[in-house]
C-alpha positions as CSV (number, residue, x, y, z in Angstrom):
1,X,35.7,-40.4,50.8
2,X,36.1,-40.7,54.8
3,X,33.1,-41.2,57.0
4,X,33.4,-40.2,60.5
5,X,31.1,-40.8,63.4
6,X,27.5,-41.9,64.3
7,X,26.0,-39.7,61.9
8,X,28.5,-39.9,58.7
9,X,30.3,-36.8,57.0
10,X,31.9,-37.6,54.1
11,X,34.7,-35.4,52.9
12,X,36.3,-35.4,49.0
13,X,33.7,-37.9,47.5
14,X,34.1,-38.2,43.8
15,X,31.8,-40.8,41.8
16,X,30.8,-41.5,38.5
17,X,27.1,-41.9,39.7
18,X,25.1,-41.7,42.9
19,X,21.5,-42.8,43.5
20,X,20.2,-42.0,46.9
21,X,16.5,-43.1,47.9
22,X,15.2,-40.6,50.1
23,X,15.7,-36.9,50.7
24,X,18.9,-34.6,50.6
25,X,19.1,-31.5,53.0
26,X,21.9,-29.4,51.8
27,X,22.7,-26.6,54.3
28,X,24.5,-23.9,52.5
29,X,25.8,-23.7,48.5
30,X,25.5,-25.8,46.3
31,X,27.0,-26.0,42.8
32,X,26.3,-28.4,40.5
33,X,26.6,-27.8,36.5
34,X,24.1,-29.5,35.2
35,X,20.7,-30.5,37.2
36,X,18.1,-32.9,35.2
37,X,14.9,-33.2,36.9
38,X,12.2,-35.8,36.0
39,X,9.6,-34.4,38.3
40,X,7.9,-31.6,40.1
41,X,10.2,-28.7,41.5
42,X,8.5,-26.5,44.5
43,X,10.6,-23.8,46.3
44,X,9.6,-22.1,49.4
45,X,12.2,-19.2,47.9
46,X,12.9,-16.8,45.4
47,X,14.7,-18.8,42.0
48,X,17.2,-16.4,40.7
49,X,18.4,-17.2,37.4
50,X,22.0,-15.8,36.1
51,X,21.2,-17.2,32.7
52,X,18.4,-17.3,30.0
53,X,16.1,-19.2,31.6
54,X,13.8,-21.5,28.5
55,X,10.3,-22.8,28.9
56,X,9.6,-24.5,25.5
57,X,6.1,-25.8,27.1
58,X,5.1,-21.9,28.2
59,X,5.3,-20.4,31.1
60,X,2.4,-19.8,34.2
61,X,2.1,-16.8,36.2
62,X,-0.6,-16.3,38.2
63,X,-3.2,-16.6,35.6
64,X,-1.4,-15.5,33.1
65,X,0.3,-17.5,30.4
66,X,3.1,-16.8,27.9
67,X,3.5,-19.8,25.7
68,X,5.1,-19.6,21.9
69,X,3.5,-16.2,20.4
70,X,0.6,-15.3,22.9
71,X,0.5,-14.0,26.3
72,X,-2.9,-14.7,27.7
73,X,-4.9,-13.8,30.7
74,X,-7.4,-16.3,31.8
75,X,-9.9,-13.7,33.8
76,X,-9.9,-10.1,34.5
77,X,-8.8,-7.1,32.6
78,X,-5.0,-6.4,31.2
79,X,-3.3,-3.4,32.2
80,X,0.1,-2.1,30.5
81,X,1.1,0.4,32.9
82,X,4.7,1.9,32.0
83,X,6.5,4.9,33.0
84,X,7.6,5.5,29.7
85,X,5.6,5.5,26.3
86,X,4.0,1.8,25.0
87,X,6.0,1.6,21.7
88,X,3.9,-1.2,19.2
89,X,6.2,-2.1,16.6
90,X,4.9,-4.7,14.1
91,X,7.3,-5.1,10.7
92,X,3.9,-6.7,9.4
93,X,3.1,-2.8,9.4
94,X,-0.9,-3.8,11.1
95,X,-2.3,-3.6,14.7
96,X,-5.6,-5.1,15.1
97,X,-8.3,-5.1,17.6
98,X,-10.4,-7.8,18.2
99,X,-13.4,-8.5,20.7
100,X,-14.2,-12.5,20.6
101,X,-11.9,-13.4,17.9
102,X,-13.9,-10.6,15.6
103,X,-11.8,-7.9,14.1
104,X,-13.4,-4.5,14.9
105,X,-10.6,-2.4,14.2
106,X,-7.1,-2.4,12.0
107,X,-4.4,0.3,11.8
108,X,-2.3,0.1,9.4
109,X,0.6,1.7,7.1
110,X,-0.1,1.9,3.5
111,X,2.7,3.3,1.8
112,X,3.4,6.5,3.2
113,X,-0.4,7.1,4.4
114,X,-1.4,5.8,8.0
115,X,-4.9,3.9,7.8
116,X,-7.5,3.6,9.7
117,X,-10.6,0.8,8.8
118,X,-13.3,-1.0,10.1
119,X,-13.3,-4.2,8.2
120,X,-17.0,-5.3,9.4
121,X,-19.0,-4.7,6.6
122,X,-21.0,-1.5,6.9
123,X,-19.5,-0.8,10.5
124,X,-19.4,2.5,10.8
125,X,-16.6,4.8,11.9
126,X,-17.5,6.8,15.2
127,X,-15.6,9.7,16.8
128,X,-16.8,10.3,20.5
129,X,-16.2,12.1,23.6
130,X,-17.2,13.8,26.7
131,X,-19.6,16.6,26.2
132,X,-20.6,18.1,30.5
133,X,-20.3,14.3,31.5
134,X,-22.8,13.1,28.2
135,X,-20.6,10.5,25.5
136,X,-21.5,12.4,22.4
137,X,-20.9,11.4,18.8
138,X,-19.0,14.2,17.2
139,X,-18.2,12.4,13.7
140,X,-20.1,9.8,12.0
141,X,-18.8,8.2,8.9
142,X,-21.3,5.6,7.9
143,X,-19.7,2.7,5.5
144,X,-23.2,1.6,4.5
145,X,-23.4,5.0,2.4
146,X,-19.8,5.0,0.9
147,X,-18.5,6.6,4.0
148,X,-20.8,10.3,4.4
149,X,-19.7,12.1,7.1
150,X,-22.4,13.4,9.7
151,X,-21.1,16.0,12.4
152,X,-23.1,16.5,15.0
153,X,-22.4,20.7,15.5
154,X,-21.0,23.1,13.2
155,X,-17.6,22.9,11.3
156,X,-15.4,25.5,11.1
157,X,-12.7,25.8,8.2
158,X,-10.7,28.4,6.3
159,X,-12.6,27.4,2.9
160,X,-15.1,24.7,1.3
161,X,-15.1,23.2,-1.7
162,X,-17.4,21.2,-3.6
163,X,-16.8,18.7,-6.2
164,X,-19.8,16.9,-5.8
165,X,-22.1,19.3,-7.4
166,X,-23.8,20.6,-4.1
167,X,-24.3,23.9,-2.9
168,X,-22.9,25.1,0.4
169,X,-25.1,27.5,2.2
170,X,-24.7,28.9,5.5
């Protein structure tokens, strides 16, 4: 290449290799095909990435990081909010809940049947809601006493049986 004047521009330079000790401003473009950095990258911009862009040692943003399987959050509360409908799709055919690493909760497919369990042992099964501003437990199924269901009001069907002996009354 040609340098030209007190401060050099250099024109058409082609090189095998090139180490330079200090910094490089580059005003405008540039395009190199491969870039192999050793250290510590910080942009005052926006990176755009054309391409896949891979992060085999996870990836950090804000405090939340996505490394291998898990996506976690290191403070707060997690919200999924979408415009469309959240769509959980696991070919191992469970979803489970957890609260500090203990499972409280499993849905699952079992067959043809969709399931429902409480794998705590004893843990009851609660259905609650609302009632004028008062959480109310309408259903009770209590796993301590193979699973007997206690409503709390009336219940209202178009016919009861029996098979366990009982009488109905009412």
């Amino acid at each position: 290449g040609v340098a030209t004047g007190d401060s050099p521009t250099f024109v058409n330079v082609t090189a095998t290799s090139l180490d330079i000790s200090g910094n490089i401003d580059v005003d405008g473009t540039t395009n190199l095909d491969v870039v192999d950095i050793d250290g510590a990258v910080d942009m005052a911009s926006t990176l755009a990435v054309g391409g896949v862009l891979t992060a085999n040692a996870g990836v950090v943003v804000d405090n939340f990081t996505l490394d291998g399987t898990t996506l976690a959050l290191s403070s707060g509360d997690f919200t999924v909010d979408v415009a469309g409908d959240i769509i959980l799709d696991a070919d191992g055919a469970d979803v489970i809940f957890k609260d500090g690493g203990t499972t409280f909760l499993e849905i699952d497919k079992d067959g043809n049947n969709a399931r429902i369990k409480n794998p705590i042992s004893d843990g009851d099964v609660l259905i609650q809601g609302s009632d004028a501003g008062s959480i109310i437990t309408a259903l009770s199924l209590d796993m301590s006493a193979a699973g007997a269901a206690t409503f709390n009001s009336t219940v209202t069907s178009t016919g009861l049986t029996s098979t366990g002996g009982g009488s109905i009354s009412g």
